[in-house]
C-alpha positions as CSV (number, residue, x, y, z in Angstrom):
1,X,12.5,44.6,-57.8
2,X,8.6,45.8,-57.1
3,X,6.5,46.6,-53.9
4,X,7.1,44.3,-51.1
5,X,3.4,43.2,-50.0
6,X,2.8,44.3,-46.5
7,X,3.1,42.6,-44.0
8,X,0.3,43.2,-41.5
9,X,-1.7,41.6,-44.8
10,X,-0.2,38.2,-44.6
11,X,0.4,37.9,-41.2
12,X,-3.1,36.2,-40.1
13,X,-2.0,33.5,-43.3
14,X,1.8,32.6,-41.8
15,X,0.2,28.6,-40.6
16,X,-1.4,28.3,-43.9
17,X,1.7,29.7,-46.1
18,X,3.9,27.1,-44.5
19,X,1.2,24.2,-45.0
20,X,1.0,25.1,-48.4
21,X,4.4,24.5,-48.9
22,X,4.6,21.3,-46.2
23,X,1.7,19.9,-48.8
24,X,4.6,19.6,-51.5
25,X,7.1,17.3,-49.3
26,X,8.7,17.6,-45.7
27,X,10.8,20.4,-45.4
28,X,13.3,23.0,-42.7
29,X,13.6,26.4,-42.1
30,X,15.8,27.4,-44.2
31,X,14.3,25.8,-47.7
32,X,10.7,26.9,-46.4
33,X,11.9,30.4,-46.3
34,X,14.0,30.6,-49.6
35,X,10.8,28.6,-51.2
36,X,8.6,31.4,-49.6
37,X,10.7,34.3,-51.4
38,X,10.6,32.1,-54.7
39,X,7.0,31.4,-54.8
40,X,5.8,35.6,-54.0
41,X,8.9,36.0,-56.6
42,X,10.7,38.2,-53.9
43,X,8.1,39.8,-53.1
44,X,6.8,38.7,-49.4
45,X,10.0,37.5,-47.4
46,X,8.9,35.7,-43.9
47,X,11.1,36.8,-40.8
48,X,13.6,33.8,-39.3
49,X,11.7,34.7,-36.1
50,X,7.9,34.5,-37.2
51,X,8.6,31.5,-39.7
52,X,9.7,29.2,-36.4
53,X,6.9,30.8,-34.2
54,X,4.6,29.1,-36.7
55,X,6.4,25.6,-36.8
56,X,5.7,25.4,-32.9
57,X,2.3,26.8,-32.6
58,X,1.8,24.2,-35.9
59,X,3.4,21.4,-33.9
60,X,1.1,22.5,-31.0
61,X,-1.7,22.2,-32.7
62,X,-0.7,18.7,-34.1
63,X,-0.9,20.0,-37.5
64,X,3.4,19.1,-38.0
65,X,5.3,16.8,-36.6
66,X,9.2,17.0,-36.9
67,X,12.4,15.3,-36.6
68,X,15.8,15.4,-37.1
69,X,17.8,14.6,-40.8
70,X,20.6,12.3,-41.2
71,X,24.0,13.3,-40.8
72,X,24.1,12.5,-44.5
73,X,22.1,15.5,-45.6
74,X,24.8,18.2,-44.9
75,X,24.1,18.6,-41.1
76,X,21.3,17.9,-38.4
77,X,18.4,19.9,-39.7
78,X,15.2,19.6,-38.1
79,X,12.7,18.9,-40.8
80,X,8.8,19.4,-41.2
81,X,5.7,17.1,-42.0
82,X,2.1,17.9,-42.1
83,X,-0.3,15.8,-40.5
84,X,-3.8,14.7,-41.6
85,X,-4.9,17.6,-39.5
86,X,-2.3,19.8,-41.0
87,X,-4.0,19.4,-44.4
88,X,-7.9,20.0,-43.1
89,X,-6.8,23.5,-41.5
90,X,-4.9,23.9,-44.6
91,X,-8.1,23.2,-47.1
92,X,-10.5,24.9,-44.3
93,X,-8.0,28.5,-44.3
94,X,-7.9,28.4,-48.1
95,X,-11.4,28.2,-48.4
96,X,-11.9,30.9,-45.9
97,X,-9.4,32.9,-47.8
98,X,-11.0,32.3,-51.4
99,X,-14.3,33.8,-49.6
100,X,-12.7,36.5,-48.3
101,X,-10.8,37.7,-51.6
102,X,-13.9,37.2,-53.1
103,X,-16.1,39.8,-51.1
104,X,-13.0,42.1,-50.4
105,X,-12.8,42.3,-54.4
106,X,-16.8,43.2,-54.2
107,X,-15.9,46.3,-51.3
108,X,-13.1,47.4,-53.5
């Protein structure tokens, strides 16, 4: 397997990573983070810890709301949907970050 990206890199991005992913359906933890290793194709892998620091400062910030499965879905898992506001700090962060790739690509 290659370099692992650092992580002092991503960690301003962790809200928008899991939006991103929140944009393509409710969700947990646990599918967020094996989608997250999917999607960098093993190379970012989110910590347990910062993944669920982000679902509560997203709840917060009333950009998720959450609830609870059915029984019927293997377990009680606490699942994850973006609000309206959810997707305009979504669009807004991307936007920043497609500026800011842009002039870091000009420095470099």
């Amino acid at each position: 397997m290659g370099a692992k990206i650092s992580s002092d890199l991503i960690r301003g991005h962790t809200d928008t990573i899991v939006l991103g992913i929140l944009k393509e359906g409710d969700s947990y933890g646990y599918e967020i983070y094996k989608k997250i290793i999917e999607k960098s194709e093993g190379q970012y892998e989110l910590k347990e810890a910062t993944l669920y620091s982000s679902f509560r400062r997203l709840e917060q910030e009333g950009c998720v709301t959450s609830y609870w499965g059915s029984e019927t879905q293997g377990g009680r898992r606490k699942y994850y949907s973006m609000t309206a506001s959810g997707e305009t700090l979504y669009k807004r962060n991307r936007d920043d970050w497609e500026f800011t790739k842009e002039v870091i690509d000009k420095l470099l």
